[in-house]
C-alpha positions in Angstrom: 44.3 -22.8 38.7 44.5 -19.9 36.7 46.0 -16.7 38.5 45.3 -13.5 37.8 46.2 -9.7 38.5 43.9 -8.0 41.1 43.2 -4.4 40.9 42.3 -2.1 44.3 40.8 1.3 43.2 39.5 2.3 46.9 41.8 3.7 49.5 42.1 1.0 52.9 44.7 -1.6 54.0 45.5 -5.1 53.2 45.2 -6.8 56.3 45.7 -11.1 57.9 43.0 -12.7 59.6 44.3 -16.5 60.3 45.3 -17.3 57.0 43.1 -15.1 55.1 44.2 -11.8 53.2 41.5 -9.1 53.6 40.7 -5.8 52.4 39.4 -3.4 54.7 38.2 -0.1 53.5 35.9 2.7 54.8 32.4 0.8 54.0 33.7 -3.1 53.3 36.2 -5.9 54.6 36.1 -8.6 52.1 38.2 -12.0 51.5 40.6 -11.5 49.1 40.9 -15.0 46.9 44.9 -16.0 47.2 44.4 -19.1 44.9 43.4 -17.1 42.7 45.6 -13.9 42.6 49.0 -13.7 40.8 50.1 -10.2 41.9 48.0 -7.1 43.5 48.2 -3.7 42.3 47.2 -0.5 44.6 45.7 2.1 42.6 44.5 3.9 45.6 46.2 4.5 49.5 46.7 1.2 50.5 48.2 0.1 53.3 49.7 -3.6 54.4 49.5 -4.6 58.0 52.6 -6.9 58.9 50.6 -9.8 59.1 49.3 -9.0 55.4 53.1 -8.5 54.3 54.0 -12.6 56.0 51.1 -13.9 54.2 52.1 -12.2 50.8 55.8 -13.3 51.1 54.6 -16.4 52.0 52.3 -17.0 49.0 55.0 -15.3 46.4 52.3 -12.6 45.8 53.9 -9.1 44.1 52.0 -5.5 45.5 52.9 -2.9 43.7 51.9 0.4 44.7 50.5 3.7 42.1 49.8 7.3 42.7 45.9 8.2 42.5 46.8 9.3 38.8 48.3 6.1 37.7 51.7 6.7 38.0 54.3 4.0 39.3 55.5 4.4 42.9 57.5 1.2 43.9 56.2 -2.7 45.0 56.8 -5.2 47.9 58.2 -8.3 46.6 59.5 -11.3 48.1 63.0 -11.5 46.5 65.0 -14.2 48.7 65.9 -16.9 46.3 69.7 -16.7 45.0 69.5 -15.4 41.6 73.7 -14.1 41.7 74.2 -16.3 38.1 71.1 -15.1 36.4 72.1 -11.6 37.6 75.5 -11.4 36.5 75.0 -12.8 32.9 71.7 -9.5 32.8 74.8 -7.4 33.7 76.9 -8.9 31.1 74.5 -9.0 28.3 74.0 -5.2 29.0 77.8 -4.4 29.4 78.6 -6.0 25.9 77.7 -3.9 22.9 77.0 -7.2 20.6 75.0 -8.9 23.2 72.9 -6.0 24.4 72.6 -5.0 20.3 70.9 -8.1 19.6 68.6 -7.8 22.4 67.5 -4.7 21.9 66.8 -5.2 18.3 64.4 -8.6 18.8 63.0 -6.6 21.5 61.8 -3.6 18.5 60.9 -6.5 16.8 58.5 -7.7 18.8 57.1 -4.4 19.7 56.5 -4.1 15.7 55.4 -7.8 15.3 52.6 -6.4 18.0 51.9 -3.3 16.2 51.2 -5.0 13.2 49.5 -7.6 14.3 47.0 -5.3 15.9 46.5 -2.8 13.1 45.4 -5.4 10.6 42.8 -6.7 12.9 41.1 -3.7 13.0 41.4 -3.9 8.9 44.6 -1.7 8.8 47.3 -1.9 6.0 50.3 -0.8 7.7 52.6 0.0 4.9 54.7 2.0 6.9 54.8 0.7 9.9 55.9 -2.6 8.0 58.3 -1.1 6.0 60.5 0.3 9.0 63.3 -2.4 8.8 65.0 -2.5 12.6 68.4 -3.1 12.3 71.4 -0.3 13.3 74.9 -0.2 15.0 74.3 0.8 17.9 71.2 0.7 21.1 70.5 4.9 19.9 69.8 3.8 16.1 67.3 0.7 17.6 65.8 2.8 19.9 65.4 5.2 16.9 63.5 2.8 14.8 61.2 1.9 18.0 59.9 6.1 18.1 59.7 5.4 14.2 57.4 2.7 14.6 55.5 4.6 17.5 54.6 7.4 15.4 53.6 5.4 12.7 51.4 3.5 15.0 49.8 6.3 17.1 48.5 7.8 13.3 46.9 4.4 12.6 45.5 4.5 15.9 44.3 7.4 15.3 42.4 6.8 12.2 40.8 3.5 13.7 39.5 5.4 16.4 38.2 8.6 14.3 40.8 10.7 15.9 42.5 12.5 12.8 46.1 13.9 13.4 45.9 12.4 16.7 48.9 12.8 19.0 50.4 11.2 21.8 50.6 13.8 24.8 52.4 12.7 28.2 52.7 14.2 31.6 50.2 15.5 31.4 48.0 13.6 28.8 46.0 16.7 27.2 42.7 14.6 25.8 40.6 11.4 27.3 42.4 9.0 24.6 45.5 9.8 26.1 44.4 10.0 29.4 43.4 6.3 29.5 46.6 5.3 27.1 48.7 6.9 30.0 46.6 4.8 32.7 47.1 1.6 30.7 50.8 1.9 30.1 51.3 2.5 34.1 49.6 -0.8 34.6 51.7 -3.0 32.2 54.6 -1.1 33.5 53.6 -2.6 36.7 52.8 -5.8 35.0 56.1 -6.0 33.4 57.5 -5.8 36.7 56.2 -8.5 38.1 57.1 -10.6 35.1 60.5 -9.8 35.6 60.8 -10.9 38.6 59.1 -14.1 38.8 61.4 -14.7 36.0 64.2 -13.9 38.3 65.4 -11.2 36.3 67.1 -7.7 37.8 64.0 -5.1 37.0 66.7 -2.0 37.0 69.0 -3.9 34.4 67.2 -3.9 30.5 68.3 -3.8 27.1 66.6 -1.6 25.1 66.1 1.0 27.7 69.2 2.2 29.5 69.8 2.2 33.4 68.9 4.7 35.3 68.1 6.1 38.7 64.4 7.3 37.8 63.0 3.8 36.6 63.7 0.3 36.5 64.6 -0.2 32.8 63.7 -4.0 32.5 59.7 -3.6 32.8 59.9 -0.8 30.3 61.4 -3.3 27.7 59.0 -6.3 28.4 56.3 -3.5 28.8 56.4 -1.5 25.2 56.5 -5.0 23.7 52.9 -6.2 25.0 51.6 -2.7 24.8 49.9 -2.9 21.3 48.1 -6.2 22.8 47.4 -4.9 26.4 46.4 -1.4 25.8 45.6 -0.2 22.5 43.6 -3.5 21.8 41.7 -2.7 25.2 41.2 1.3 24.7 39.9 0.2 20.8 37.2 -2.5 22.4 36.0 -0.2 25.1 35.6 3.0 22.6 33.7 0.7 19.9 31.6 -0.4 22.9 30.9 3.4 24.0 32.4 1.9 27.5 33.2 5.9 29.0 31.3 9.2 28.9 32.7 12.7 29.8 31.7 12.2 33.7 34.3 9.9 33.4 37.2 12.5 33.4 38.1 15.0 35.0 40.4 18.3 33.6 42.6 20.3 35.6 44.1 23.3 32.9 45.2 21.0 30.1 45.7 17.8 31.6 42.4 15.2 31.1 42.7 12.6 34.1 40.0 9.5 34.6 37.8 9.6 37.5 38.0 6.9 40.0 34.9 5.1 38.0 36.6 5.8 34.4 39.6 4.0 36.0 37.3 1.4 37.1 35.8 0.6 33.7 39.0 0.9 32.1 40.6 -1.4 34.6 37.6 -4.1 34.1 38.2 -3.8 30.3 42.3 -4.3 31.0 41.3 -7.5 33.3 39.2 -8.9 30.4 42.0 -8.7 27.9 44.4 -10.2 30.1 42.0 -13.1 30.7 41.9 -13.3 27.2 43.3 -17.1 26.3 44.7 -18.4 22.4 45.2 -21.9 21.9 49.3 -22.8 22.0 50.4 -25.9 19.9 53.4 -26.3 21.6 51.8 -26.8 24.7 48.8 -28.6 23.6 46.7 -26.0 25.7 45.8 -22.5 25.7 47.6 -19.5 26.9 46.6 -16.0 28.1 46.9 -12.9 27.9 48.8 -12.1 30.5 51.0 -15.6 30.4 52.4 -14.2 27.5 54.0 -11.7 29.1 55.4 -13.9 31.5 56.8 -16.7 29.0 58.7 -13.6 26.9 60.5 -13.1 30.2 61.3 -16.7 31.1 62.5 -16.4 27.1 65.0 -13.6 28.2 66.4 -15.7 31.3 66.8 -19.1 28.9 69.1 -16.4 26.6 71.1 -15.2 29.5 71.8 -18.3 30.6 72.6 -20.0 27.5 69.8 -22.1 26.9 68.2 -20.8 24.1 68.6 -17.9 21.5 65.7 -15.2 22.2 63.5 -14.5 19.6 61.1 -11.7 19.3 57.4 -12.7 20.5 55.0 -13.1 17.0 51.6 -13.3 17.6 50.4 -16.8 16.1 46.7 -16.7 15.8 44.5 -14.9 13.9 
């Protein structure tokens, strides 16, 4: 069976009854469908009960955990399995200049193989997003190509979605766009996270992204990659759909935050592209969305451990 990510937007706890996983808020207690879930993220005060926290460690299931505003506040994961190996080749691929180079460099590769790929199905030329050539001698000049490619992409954005001259605004987002890009890129954060780790991977070791003591670097990498695909292809559908209206936001001096029903719909509209599936040769089967994310990080672990040369993840349908 399928598994998906499940979403809480209403403030209760996560609580066992026998072997069930329930949620119990204000008005509700409902089953929660474990066969069905691959990882649960809290967009709202939610609390486990310790039976809830056996259950999840039991089943493998991630929870991560999000400020009302959609930023990132930490997860509960079930991390027992011996992973020292995997771990100290992550280390050693980010302590070697060469190794951590070519990492980082099919990682802006991929981010732009996703940018493009988006763009010219929404009838876009990118000239100059496609003309950015990623390559450099050091992680600064790569990471320098990625804000390149960024700004390129934010104008085309812009333009497909009427915005002229549009502009990316962070912490606060100053406008609804970015008020839902900001939302969206806290989720695949999140989901980036979890990817990581069922991988096996160290989260707080990356690549392109340095370490540091404010986030775990890893899920930012896998993150920025799938972002095109997960969030700008999502925000695009729900705008040409007319999806959110101004009662979904709310301002507070210049920063535009959603309303607990704008991050409803936008979450519905996120769940939808994840579910998303494209038909995989390979495999003789089809793969979604979110999979993807998943396989690019199994992809990283074959490279650290010698398996098999990473490439940077090309869309392959059309």
């Amino acid at each position: 069976m399928v598994k998906y990510p499940l979403f809480i937007t209403q403030h209760g706890k996560l609580e066992r009854d026998k072997g069930s996983l329930f949620f119990v808020g204000e008005l509700t207690k409902r089953a929660l469908p474990l066969a069905q879930i691959a990882e649960i993220h809290c967009l709202a005060r939610v609390s486990l009960t310790s039976g809830a926290i056996d259950l999840l460690s039991e089943k493998g299931i991630p929870v991560h955990f999000y400020t009302t505003r959609g930023d990132y506040k930490g997860s509960f994961i079930n991390d027992a399995s011996p992973r020292g190996r995997l771990h100290l080749s992550q280390a050693e691929h980010h302590l070697d200049p060469e190794k951590r180079l070519h990492l980082a460099r099919e990682i802006v590769k991929g981010i732009q193989n996703n940018m493009a790929f988006t763009l010219s199905r929404w009838g876009i030329n990118p000239v100059k997003l496609n003309s950015v050539k990623v390559d450099g001698e050091s992680v600064d000049e790569i990471m320098g190509k990625e804000a390149e490619l960024w700004n390129h992409y934010y104008r085309y954005f812009g333009e497909v979605i009427g915005l002229e001259n549009f502009k990316r605004t962070r912490r606060p987002p100053e406008d609804e766009v970015n008020a839902l890009i900001s939302y969206a890129n806290a989720i695949t954060y999140g989901l980036a996270f979890s990817s990581a780790i069922k991988a096996g991977l160290d989260p707080s070791i990356g690549f392109l992204h340095a370490v540091n003591d404010r986030r775990h670097s890893l899920p930012l990498d896998l993150a920025d990659i799938f972002k095109p695909l997960y969030v700008f292809s999502t925000i695009k559908t729900a705008l040409d759909k007319g999806l959110f209206s101004k009662s979904d936001f709310s301002r507070k001096g210049k920063a535009v935050y959603l309303s607990r029903e704008g991050k409803r719909k936008l979450l519905t509209a996120l769940t939808d592209t994840l579910r998303r599936t494209v038909y995989y040769k390979p495999w003789k089967r089809s793969m979604s969305y979110r999979f993807m994310m998943d396989y690019e990080a199994r992809k990283l672990k074959r490279h650290l451990l010698r398996e098999k040369e990473y490439k940077a993840f090309r869309p392959w349908w059309k």
